[in-house]
C-alpha positions as CSV (number, residue, x, y, z in Angstrom):
1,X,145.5,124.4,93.2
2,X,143.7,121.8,95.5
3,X,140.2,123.7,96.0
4,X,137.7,121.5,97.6
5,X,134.8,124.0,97.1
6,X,134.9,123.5,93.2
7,X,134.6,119.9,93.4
8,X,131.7,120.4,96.3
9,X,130.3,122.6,93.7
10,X,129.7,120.0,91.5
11,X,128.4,117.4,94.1
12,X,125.7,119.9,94.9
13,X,125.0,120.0,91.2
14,X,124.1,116.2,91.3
15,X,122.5,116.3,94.3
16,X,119.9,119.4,94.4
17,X,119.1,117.8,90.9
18,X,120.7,120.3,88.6
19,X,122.8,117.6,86.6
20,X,122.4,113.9,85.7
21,X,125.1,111.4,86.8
22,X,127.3,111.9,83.5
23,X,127.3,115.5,83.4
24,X,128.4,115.0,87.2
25,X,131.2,112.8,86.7
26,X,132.6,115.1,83.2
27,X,132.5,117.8,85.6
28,X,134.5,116.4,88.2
29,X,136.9,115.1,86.0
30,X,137.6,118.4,84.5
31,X,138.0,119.8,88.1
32,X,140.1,117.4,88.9
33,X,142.5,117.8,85.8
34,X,142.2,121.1,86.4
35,X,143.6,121.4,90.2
36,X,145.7,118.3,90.0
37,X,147.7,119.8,87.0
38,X,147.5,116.9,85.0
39,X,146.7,116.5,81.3
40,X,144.2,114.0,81.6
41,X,142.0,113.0,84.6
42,X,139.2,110.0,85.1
43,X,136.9,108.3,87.4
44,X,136.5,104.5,87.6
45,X,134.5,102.2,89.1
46,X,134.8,98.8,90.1
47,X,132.3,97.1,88.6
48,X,132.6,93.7,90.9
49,X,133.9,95.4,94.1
50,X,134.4,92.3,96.2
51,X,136.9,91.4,93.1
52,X,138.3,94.5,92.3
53,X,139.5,92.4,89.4
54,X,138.8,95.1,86.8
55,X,138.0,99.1,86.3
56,X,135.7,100.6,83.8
57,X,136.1,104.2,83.0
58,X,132.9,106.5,84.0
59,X,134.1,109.4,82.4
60,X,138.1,111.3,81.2
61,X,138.7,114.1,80.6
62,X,141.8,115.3,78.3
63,X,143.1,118.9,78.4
64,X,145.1,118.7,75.3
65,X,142.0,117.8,73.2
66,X,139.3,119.3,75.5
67,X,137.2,116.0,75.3
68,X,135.4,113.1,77.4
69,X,135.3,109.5,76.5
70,X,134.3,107.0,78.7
71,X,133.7,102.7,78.8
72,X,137.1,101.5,78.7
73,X,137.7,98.1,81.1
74,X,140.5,97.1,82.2
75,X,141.1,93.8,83.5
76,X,143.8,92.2,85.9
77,X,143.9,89.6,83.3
78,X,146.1,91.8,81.1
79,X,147.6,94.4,84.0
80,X,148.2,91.9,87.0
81,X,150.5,93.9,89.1
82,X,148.4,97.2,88.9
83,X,145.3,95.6,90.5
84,X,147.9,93.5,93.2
85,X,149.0,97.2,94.0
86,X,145.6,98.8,94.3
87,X,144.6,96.1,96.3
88,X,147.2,96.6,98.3
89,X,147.8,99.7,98.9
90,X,144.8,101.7,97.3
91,X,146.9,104.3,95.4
92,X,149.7,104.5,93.2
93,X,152.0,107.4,92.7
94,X,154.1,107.0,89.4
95,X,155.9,109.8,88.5
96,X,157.9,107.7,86.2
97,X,155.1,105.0,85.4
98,X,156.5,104.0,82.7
99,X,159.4,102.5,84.6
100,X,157.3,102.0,87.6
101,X,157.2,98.3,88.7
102,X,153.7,98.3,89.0
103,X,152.5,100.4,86.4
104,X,154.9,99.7,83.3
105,X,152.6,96.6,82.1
106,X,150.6,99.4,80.8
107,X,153.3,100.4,78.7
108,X,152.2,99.0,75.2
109,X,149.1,98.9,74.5
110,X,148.0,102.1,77.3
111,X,150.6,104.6,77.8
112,X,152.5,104.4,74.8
113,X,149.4,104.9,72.4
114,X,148.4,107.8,74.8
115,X,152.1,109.3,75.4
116,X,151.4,109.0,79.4
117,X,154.5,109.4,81.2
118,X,153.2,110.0,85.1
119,X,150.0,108.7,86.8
120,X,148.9,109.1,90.4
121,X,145.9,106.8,90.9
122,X,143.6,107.5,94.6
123,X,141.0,104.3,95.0
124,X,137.9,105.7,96.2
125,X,135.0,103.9,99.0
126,X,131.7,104.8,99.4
127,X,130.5,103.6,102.8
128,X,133.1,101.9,103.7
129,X,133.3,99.7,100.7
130,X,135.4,100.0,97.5
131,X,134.1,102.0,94.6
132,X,136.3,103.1,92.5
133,X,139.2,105.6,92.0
134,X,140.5,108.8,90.7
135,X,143.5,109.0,88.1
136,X,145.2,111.4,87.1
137,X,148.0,111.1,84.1
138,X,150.1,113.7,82.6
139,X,151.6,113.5,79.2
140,X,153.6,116.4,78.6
141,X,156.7,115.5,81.2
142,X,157.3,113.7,84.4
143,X,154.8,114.8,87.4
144,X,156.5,114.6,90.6
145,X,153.0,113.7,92.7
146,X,153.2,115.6,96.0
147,X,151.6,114.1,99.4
148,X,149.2,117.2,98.4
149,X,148.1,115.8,95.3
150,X,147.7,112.1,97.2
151,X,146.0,113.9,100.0
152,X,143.3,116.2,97.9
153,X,142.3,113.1,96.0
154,X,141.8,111.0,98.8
155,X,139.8,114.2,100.4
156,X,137.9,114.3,96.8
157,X,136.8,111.0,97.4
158,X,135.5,110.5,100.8
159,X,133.7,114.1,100.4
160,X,132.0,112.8,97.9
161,X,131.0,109.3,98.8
162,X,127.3,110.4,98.8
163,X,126.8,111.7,95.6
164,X,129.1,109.3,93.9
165,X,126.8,106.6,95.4
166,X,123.8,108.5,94.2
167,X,125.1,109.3,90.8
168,X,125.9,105.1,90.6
169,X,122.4,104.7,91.8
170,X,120.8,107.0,89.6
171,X,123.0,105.4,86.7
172,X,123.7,102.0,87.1
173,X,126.8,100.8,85.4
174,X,126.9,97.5,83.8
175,X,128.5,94.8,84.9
């Protein structure tokens, strides 16, 4: 669990050319389901990052189902005290999220659809700026996030602020 050299793997995939931008981020969200133990893990970007008023979903990856989706937004609008707290704080470890001050206003219409019951979410900068974040969600019980699993996503993330920044450049999102 926790090995850096897969997800630097697949940064050198982007970078020497190897993979475009979307095949990049589906295969570091599989990594990182994979070595964070959750069911389901995504990367998000900000796409106003002065605001950082809403997310929209680059790639997920679900192990129960094997599959990516991506191009969900979400919008402070309709989950208020999530972006406060990633503001804030720039992470959010909910082992319970569904009775997590800052994350039950996902309840309805996210977790309950989606039977998530734990999240750990890691925002993410690239040069100093914000970018994005990392989430990871289980669904089958309560995860019990470990400063491990905090500190290997926040590692993910700054080790990879160059090719995340050339995979955003090479593939501009909309915003």
């Amino acid at each position: 669990m926790f090995d850096k050299t897969r997800v630097m793997a697949t940064a050198k995939r982007l970078m020497d050319g190897s993979v475009d931008a979307q095949q990049f981020y589906q295969d570091l969200t599989l990594v990182l389901a994979e070595e964070s133990g959750a069911t389901r893990a995504s990367l998000w970007i900000y796409p106003n990052p002065l605001l950082c008023d809403s997310i929209e979903c680059l790639s997920l990856y679900d192990r129960t189902d094997k599959a990516w989706s991506q191009g969900a937004v979400l919008t402070e609008s309709d989950f208020g005290p999530y972006f406060e707290a990633m503001r804030r704080d720039n992470m959010i470890v909910a082992g319970d999220a569904r009775n997590n001050p800052v994350t039950s206003c996902f309840n309805e219409i996210y977790f309950g659809p989606l039977g998530i019951v734990s999240l750990l979410d890691v925002g993410i900068s690239v040069s100093g700026e914000p970018f994005g974040l990392f989430c990871c969600e289980n669904t089958t019980d309560l995860l019990h996030w470990t400063p491990e699993h905090v500190e290997y996503l926040r590692q993910v993330g700054t080790l990879l602020g160059f090719a995340l920044r050339k995979a955003r450049a090479a593939a501009p999102v909309a915003a």
